[in-house]
Backbone of each chain as ProteinMPNN parsed JSONL, in Angstrom:
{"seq_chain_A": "XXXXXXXXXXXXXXXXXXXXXXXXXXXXXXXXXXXXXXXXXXXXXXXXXXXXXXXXXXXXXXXXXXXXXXXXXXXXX", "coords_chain_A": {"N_chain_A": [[-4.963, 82.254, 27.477], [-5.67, 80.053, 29.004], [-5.896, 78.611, 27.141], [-3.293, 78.059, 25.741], [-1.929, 76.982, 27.737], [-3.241, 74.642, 27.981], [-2.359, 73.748, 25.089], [0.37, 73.219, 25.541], [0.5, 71.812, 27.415], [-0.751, 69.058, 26.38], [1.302, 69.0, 24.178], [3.689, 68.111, 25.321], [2.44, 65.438, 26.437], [2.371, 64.404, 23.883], [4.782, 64.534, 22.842], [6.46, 62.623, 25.189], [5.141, 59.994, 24.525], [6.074, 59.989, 21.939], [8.508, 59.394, 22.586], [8.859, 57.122, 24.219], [7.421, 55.317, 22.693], [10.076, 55.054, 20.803], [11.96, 54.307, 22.261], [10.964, 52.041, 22.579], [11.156, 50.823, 19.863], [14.062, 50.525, 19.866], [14.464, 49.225, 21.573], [13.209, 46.893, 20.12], [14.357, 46.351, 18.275], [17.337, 45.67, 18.722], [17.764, 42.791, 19.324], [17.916, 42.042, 16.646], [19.708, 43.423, 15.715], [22.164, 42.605, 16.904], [22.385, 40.316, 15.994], [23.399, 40.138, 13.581], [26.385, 40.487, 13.601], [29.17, 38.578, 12.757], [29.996, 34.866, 13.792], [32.397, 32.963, 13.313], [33.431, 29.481, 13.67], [35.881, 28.359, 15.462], [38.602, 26.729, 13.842], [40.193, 24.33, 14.924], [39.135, 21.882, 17.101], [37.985, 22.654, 20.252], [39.521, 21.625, 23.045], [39.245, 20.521, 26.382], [40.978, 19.749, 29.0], [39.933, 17.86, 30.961], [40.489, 15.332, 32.469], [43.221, 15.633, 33.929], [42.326, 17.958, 35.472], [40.171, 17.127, 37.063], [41.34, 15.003, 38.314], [43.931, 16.356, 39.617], [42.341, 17.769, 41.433], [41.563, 15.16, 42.975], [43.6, 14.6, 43.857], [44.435, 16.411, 46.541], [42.903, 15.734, 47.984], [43.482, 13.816, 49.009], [45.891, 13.328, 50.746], [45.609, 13.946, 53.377], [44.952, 11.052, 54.306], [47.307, 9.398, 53.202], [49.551, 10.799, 54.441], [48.918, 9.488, 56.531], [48.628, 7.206, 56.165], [51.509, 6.39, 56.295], [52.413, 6.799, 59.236], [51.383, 4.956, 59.917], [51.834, 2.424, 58.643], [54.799, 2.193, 59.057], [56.859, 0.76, 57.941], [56.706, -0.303, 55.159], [57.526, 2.208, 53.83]], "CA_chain_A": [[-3.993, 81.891, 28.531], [-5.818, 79.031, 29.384], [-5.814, 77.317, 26.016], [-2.113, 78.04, 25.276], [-1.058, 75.971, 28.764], [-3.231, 73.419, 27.353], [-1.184, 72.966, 24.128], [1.305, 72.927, 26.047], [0.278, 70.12, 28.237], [-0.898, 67.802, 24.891], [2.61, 68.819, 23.569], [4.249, 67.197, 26.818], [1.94, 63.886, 26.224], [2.644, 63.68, 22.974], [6.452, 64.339, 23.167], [6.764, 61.971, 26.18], [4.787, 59.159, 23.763], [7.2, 59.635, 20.882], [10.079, 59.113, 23.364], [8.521, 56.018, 24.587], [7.721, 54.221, 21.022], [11.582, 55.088, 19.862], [12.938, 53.577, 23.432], [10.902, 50.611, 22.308], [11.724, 49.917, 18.684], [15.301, 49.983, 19.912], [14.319, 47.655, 22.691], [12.496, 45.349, 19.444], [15.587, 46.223, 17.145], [18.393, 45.015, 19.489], [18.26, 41.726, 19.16], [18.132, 41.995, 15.209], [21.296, 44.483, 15.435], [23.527, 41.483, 17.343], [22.537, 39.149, 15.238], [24.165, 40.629, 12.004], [27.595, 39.787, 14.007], [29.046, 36.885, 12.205], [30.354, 34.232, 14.361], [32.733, 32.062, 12.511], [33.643, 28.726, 14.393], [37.103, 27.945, 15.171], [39.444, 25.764, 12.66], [39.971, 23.416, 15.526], [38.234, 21.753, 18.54], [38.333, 22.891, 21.881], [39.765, 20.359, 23.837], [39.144, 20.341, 27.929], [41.594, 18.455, 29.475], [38.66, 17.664, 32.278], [40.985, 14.578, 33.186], [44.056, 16.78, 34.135], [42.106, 18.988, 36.69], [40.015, 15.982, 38.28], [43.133, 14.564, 39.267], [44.835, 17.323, 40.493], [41.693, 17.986, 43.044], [41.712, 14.477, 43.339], [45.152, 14.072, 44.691], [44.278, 17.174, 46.832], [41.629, 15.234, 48.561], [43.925, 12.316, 49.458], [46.8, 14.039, 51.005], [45.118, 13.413, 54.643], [45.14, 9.492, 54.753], [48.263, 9.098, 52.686], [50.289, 10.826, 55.445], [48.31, 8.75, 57.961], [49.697, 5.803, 55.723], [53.281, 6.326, 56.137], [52.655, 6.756, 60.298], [50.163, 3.66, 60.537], [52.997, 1.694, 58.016], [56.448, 2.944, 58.331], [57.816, -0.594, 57.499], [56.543, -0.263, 53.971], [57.491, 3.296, 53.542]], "C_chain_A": [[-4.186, 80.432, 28.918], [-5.701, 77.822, 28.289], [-4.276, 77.119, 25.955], [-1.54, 76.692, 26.558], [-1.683, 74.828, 28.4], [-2.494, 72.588, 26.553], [-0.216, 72.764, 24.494], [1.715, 71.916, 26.655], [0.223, 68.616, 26.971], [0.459, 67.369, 24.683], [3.296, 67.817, 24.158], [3.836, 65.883, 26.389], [2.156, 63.526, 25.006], [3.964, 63.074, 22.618], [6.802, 62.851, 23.701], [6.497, 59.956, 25.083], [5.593, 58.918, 22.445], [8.706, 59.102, 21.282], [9.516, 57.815, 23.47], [8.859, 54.921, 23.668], [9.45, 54.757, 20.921], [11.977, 54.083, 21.32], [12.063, 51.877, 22.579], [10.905, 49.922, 20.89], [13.162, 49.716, 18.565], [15.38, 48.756, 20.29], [14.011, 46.24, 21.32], [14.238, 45.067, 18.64], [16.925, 45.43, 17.702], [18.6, 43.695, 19.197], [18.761, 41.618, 17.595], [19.725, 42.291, 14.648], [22.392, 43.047, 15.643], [23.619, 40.824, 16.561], [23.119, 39.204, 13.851], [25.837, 40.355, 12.515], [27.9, 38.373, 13.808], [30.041, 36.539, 13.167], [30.556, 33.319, 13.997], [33.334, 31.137, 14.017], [35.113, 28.364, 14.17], [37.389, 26.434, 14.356], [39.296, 24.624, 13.496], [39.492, 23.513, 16.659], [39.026, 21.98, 19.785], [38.539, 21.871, 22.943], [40.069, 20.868, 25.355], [39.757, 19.5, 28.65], [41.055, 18.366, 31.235], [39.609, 16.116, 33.074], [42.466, 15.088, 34.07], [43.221, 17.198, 35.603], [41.263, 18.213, 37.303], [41.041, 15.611, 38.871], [43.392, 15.036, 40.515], [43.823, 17.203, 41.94], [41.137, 16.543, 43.228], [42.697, 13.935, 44.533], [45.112, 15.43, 45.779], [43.611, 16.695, 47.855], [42.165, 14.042, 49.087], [45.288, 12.472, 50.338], [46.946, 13.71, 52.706], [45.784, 11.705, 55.152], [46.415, 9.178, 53.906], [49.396, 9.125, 53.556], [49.681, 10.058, 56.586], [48.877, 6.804, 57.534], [50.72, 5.514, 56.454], [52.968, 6.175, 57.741], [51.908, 5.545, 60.172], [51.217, 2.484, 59.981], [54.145, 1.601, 57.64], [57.231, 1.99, 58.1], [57.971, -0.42, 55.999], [56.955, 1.205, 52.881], [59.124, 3.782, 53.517]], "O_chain_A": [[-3.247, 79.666, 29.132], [-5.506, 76.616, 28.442], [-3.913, 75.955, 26.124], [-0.886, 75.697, 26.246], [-0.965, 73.827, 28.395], [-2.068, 71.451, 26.752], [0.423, 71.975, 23.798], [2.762, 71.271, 26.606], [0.921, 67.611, 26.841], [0.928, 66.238, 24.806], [3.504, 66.74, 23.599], [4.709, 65.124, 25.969], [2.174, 62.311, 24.809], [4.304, 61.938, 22.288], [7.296, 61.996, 22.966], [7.332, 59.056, 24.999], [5.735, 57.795, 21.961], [9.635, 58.625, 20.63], [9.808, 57.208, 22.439], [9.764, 54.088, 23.614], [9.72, 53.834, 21.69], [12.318, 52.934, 21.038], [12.673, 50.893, 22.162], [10.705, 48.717, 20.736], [13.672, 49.057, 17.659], [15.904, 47.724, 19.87], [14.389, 45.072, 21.411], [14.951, 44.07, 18.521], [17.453, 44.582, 16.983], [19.72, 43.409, 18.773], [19.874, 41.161, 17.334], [20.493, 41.823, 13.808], [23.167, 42.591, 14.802], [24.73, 40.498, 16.145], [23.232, 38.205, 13.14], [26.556, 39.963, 11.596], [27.372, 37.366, 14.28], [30.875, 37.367, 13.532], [29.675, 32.46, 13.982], [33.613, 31.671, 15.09], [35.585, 28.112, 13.061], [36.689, 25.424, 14.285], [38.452, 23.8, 13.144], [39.318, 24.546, 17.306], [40.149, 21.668, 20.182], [37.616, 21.396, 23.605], [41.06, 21.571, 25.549], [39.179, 18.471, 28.999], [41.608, 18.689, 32.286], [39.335, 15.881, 34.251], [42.467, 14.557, 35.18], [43.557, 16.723, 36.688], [41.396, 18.437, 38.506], [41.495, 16.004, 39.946], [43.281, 14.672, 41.685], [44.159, 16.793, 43.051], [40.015, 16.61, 43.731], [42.611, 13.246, 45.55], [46.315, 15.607, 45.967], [43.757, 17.382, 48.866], [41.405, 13.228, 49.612], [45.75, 11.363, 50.609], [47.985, 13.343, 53.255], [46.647, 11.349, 55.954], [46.492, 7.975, 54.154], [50.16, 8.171, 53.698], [50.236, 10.194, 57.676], [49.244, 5.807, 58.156], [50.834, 4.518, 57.169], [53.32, 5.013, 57.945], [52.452, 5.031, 61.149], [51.488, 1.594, 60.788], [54.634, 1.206, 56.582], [58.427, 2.269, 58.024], [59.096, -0.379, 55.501], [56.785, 1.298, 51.665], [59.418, 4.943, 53.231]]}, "seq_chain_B": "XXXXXXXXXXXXXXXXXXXXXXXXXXXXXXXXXXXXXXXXXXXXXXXXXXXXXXXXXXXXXXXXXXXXXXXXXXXXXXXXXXXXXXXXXXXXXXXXXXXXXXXXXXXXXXXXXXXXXXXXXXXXXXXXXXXXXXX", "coords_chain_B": {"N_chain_B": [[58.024, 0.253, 101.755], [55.036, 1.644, 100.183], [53.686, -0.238, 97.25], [53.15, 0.872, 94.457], [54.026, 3.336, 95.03], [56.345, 2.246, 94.029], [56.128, 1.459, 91.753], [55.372, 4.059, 90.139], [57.727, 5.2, 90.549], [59.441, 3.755, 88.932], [57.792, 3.728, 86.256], [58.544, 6.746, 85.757], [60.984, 6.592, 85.29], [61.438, 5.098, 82.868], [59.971, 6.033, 80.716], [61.412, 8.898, 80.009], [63.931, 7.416, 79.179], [62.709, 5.572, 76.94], [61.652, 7.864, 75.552], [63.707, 9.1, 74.378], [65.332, 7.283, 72.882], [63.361, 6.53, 71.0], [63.582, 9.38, 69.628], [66.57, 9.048, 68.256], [66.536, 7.847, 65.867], [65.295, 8.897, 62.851], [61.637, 8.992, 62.19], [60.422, 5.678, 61.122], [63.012, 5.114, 59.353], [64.029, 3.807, 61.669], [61.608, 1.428, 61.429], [62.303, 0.08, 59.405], [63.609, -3.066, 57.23], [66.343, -3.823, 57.523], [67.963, -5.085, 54.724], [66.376, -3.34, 52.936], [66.598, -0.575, 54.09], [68.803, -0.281, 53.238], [69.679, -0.769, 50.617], [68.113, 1.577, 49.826], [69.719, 3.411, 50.814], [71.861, 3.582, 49.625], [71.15, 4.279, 46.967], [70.126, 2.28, 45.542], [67.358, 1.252, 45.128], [64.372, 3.474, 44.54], [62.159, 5.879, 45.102], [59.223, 5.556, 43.125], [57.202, 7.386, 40.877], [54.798, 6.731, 40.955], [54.201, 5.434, 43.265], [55.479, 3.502, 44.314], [58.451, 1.035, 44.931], [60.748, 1.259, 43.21], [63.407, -0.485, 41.163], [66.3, 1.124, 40.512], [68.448, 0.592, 38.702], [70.105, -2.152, 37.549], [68.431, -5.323, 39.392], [69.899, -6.277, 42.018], [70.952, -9.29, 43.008], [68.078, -11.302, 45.451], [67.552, -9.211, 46.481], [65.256, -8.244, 44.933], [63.133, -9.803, 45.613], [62.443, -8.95, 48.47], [62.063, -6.04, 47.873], [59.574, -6.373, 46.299], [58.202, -7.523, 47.888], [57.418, -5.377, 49.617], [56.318, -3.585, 48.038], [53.974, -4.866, 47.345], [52.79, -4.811, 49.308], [52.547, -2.759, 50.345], [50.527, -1.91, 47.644], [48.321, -2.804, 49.057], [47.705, -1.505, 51.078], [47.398, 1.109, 50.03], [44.479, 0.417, 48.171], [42.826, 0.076, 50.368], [42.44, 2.323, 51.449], [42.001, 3.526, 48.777], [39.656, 2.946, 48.295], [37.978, 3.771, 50.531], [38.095, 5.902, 50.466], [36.953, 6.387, 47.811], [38.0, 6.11, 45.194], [40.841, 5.43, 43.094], [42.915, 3.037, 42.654], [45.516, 3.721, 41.484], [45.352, 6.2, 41.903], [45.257, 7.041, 44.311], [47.676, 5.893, 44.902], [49.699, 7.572, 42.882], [49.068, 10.119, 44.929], [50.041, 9.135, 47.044], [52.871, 8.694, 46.091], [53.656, 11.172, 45.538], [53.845, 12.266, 48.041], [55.337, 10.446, 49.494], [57.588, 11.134, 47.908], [58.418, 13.256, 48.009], [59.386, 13.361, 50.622], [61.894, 12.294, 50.626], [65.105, 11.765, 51.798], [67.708, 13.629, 51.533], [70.321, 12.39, 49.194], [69.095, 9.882, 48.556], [67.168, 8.037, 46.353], [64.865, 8.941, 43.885], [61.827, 9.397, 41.565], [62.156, 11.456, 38.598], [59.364, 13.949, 37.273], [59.816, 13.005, 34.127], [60.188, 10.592, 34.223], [63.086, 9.994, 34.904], [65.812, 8.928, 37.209], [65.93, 10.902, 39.992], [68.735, 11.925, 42.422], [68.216, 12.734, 45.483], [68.483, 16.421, 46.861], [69.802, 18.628, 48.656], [67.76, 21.087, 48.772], [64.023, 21.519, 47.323], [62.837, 17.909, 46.057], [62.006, 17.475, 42.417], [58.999, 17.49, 41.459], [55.688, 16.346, 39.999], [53.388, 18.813, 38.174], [51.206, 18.142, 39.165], [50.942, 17.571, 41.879], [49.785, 17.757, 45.067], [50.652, 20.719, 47.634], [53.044, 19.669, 49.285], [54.714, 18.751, 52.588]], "CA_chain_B": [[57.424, 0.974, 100.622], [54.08, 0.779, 99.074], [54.027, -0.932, 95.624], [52.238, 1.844, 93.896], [54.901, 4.157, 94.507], [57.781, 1.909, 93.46], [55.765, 1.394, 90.574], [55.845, 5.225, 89.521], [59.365, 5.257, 90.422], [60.212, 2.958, 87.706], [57.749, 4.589, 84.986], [58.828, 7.556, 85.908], [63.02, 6.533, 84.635], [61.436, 4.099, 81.678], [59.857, 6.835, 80.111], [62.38, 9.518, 79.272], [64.625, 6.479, 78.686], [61.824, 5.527, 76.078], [61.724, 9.075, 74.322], [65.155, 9.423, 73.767], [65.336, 6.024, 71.943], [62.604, 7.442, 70.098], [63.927, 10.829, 69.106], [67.614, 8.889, 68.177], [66.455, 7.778, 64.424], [63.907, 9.459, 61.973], [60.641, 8.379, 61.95], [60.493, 5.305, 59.572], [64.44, 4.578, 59.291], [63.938, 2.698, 62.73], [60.987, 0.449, 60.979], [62.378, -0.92, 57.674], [64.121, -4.042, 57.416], [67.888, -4.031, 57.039], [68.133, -5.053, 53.832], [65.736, -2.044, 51.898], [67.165, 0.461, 54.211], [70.515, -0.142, 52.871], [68.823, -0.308, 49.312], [67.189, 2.986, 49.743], [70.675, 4.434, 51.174], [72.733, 3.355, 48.568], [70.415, 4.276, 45.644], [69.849, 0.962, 44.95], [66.312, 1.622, 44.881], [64.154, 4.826, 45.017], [60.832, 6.137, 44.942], [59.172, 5.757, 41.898], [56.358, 8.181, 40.545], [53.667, 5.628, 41.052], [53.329, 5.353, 44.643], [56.023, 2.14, 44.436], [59.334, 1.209, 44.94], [61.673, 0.841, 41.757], [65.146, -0.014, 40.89], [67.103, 2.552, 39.751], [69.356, -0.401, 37.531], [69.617, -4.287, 37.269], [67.87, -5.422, 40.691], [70.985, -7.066, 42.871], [69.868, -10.952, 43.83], [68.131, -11.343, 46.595], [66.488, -7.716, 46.931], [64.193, -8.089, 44.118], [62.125, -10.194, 46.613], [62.397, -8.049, 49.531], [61.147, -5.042, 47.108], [58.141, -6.725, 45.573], [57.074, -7.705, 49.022], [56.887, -4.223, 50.331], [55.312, -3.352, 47.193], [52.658, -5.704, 47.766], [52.027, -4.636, 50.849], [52.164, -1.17, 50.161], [49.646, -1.733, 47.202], [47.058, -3.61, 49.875], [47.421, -0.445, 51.903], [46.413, 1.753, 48.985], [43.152, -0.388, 47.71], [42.008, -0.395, 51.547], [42.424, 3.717, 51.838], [41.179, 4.099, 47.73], [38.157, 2.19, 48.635], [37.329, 4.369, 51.752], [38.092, 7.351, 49.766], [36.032, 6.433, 46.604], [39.256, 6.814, 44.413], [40.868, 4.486, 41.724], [44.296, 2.685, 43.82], [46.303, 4.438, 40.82], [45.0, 7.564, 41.978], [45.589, 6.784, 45.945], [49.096, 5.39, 44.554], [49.783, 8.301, 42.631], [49.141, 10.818, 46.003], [51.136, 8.948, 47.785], [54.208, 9.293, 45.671], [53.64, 12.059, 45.624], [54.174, 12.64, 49.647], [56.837, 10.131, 49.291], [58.806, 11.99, 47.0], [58.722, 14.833, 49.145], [59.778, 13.3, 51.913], [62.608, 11.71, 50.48], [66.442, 12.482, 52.352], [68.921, 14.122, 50.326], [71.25, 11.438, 49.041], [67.774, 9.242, 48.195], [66.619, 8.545, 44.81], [63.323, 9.151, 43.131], [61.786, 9.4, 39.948], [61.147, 12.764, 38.489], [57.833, 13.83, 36.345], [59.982, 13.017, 33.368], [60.887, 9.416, 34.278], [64.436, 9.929, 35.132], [65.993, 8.715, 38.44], [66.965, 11.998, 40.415], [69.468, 12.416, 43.412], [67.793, 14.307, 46.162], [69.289, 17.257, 46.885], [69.401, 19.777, 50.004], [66.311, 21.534, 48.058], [62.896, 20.534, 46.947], [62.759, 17.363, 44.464], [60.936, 17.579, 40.955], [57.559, 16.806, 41.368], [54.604, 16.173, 38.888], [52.535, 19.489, 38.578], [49.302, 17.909, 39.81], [51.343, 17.005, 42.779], [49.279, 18.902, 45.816], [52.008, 20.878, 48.074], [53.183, 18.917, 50.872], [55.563, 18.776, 53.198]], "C_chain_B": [[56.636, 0.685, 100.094], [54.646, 0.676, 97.739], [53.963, 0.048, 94.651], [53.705, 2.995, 93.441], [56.283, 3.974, 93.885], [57.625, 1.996, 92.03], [55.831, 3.153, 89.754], [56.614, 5.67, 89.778], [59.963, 4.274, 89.161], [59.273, 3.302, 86.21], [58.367, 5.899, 85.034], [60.615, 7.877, 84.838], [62.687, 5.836, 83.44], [60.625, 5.174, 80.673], [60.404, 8.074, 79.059], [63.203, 8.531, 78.631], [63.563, 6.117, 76.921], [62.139, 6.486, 74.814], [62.778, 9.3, 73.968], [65.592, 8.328, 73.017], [64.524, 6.422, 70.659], [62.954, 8.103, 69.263], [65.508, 10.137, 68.189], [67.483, 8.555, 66.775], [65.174, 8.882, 64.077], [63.063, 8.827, 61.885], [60.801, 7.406, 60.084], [61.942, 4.341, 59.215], [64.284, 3.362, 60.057], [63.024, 1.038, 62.202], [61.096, -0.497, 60.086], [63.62, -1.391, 57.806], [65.84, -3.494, 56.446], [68.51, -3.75, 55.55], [67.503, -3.656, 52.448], [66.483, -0.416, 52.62], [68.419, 0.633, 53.722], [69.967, 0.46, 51.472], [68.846, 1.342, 49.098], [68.427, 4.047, 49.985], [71.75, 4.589, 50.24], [72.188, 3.749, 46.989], [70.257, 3.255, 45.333], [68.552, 0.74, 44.111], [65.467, 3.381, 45.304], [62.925, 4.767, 44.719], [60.036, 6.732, 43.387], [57.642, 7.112, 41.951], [54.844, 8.29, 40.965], [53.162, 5.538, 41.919], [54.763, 3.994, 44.982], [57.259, 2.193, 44.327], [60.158, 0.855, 43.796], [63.066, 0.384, 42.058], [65.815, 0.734, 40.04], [68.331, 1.864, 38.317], [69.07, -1.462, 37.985], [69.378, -4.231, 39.045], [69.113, -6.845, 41.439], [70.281, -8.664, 43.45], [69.621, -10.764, 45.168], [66.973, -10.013, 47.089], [65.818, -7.664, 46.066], [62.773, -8.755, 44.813], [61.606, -9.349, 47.811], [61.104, -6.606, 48.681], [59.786, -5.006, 46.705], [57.59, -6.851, 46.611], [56.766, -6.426, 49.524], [56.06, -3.489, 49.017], [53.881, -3.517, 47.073], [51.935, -5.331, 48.851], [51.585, -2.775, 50.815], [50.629, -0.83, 48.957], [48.564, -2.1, 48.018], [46.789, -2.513, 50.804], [46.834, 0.867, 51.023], [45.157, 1.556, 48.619], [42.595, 0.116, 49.166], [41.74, 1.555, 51.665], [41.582, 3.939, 50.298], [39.663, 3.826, 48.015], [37.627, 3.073, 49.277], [36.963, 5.751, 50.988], [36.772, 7.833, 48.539], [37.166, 6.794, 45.28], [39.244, 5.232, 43.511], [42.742, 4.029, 42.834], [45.163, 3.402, 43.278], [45.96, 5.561, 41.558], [45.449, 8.123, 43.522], [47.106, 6.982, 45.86], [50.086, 6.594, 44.222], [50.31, 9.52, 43.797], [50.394, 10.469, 46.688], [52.352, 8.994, 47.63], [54.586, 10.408, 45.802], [54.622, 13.23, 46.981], [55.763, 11.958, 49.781], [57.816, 10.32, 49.203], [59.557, 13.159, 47.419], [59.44, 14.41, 49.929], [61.117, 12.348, 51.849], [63.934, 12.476, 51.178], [67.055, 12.625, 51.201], [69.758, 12.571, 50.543], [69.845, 10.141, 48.276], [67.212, 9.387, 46.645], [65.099, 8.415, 44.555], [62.74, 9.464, 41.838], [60.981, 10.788, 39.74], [59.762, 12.881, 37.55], [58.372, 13.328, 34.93], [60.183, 11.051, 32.966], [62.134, 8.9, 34.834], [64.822, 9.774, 36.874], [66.901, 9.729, 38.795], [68.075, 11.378, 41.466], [68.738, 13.394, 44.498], [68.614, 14.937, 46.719], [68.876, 18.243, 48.389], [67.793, 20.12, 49.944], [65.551, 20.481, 48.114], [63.085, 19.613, 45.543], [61.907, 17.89, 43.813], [59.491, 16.88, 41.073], [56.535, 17.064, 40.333], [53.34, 17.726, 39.239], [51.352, 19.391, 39.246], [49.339, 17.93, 41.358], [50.352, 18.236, 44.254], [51.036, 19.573, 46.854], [51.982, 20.534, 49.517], [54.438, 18.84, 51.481], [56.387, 17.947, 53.269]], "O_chain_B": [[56.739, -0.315, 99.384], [55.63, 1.213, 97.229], [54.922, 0.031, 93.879], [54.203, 3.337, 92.368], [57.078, 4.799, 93.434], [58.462, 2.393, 91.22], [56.458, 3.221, 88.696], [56.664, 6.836, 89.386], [61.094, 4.398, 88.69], [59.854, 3.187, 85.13], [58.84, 6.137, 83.922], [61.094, 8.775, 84.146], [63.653, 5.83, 82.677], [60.876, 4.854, 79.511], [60.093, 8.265, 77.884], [63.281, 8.685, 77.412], [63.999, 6.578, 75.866], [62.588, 6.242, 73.694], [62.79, 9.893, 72.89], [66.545, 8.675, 72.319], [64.996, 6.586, 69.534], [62.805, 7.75, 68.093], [65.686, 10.861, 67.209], [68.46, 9.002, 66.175], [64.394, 9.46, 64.834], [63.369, 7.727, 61.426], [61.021, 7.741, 58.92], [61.93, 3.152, 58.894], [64.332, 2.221, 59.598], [63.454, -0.095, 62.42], [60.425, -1.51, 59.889], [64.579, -0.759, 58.249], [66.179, -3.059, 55.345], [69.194, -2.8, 55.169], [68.079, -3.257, 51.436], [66.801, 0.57, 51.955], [69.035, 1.695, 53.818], [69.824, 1.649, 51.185], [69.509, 2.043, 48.334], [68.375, 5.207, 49.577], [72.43, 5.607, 50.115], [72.852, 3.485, 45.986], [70.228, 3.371, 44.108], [68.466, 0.291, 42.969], [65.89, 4.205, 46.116], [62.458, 3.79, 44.134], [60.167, 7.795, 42.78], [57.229, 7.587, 43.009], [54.06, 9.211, 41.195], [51.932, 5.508, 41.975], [54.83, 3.668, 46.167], [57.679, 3.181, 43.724], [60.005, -0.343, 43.558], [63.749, 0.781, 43.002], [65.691, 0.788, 38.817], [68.824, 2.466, 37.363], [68.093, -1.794, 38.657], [69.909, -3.429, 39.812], [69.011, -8.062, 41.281], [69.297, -8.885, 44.155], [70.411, -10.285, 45.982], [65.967, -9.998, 47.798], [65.347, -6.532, 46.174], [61.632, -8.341, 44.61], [60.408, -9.146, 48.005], [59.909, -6.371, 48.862], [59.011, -4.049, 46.709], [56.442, -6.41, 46.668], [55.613, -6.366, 49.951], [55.082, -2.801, 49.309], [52.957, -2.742, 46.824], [50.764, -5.516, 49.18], [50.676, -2.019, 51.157], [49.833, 0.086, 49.16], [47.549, -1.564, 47.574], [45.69, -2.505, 51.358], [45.867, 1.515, 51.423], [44.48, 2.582, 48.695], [41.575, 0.768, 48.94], [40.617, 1.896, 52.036], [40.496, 4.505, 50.424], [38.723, 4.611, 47.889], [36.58, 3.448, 48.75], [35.923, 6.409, 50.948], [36.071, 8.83, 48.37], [36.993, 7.757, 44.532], [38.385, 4.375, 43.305], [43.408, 4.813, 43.51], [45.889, 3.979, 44.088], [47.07, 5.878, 41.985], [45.849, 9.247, 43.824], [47.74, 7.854, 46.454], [51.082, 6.787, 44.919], [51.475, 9.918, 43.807], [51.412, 11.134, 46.88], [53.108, 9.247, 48.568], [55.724, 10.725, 46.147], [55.404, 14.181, 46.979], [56.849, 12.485, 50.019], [58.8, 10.013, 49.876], [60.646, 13.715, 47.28], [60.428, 15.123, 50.105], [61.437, 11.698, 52.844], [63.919, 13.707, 51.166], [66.99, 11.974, 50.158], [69.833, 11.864, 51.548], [70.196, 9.666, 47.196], [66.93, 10.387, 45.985], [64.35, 7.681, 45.2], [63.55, 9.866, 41.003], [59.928, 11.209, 40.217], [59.195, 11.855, 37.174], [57.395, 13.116, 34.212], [60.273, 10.471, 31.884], [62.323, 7.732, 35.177], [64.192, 10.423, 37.71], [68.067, 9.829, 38.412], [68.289, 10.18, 41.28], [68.701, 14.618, 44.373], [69.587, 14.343, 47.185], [67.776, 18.391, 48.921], [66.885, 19.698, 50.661], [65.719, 19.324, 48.499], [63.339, 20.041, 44.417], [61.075, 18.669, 44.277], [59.176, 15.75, 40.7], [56.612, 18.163, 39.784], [52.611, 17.761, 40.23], [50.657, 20.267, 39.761], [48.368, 18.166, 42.077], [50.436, 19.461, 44.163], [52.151, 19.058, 46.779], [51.303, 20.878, 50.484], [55.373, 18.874, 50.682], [57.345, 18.093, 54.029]]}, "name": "protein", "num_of_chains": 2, "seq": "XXXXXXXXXXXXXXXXXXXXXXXXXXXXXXXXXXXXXXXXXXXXXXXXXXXXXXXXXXXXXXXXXXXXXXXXXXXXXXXXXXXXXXXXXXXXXXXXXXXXXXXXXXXXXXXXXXXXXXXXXXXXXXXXXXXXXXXXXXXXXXXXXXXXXXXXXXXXXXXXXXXXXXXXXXXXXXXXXXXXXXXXXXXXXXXXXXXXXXXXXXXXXXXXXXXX"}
């Protein structure tokens, strides 16, 4: 009675230890797996038109003293 | 009669008198010289894209001077605000057409994002997408 709940217990620790190692040769394998995804580079370049959207929140930012223009200089306006 | 009170008897009537002089043009109309307000009413000239005033065709003798000077003066008021700002005067210049353009009266010309000298209309003119939205 008493041996059988033993094997029983081992079983448990050993089980629990085979679960473990497999969670962690996925964990090693994972990166390996992604990396078989080929990642061809587009035909042409990605162009950022980074001067475009300065601007804009440029002229966004000036909106204040521009109308303070026109009242401070309504001769010129 | 003390003085005092004659004296706020006569601000008292020079005041409203005042605001209703005031209120009788549009801000602006009242300030600009004879000759550009006609300009500006006639299409002669209109608000260009730039921040600056254009002619819309051959520049009539006589008002090509007038124009450049408020130009001038209008660019010296740009530089002094880009400066403060940390901006580029194009960029000041730019804004301000921007507002300009907006604020142009129907019958008033201006230049749309394409180049072309509109007509303003009841509606909103054509403005340059970057344009922020202003009143």
């Amino acid at each position: 009675m008493n041996r059988t709940n033993l094997t029983i217990a081992v079983h448990g620790v050993r089980r629990r230890a085979i679960m473990i190692r497999g969670i962690v040769m996925v964990a090693m394998l994972g990166p390996f797996v992604t990396a078989c995804v080929n990642v061809t580079a587009p035909s042409d370049p990605i162009v950022i038109e980074l001067n475009v959207n300065i601007k804009q929140e440029v002229l966004y930012r000036l909106v204040a003293s521009a109308e303070e223009n026109i009242e401070s200089n309504p001769e010129i306006f | 009669m003390p003085r005092h009170t004659l004296a706020r008897r006569l601000a008292g009537l020079a005041l409203p008198a005042f605001a209703l002089l005031a209120m009788a043009q549009p801000a602006g109309a009242m300030q600009r010289e004879p000759a550009y307000a006609e300009a500006r009413a006639n299409g002669t000239v209109g608000e260009r894209i730039d921040g600056y005033l254009g002619f819309t065709g051959a520049p009539p003798a006589g008002l090509r001077a007038v124009i450049d000077d408020i130009n001038i003066r209008r660019k010296a008021s740009y530089a002094d605000r880009a400066r403060a700002a940390g901006v580029t005067i194009e960029e000041f210049a730019f804004a301000q057409g921007c507002i300009l353009i907006a604020r142009t009266s129907p019958g008033e010309k201006y230049q749309a994002p394409g180049g072309s000298w509109q007509t303003r209309g009841s509606g909103a003119p054509q403005l340059d997408p970057r344009c922020p939205a202003v009143g």
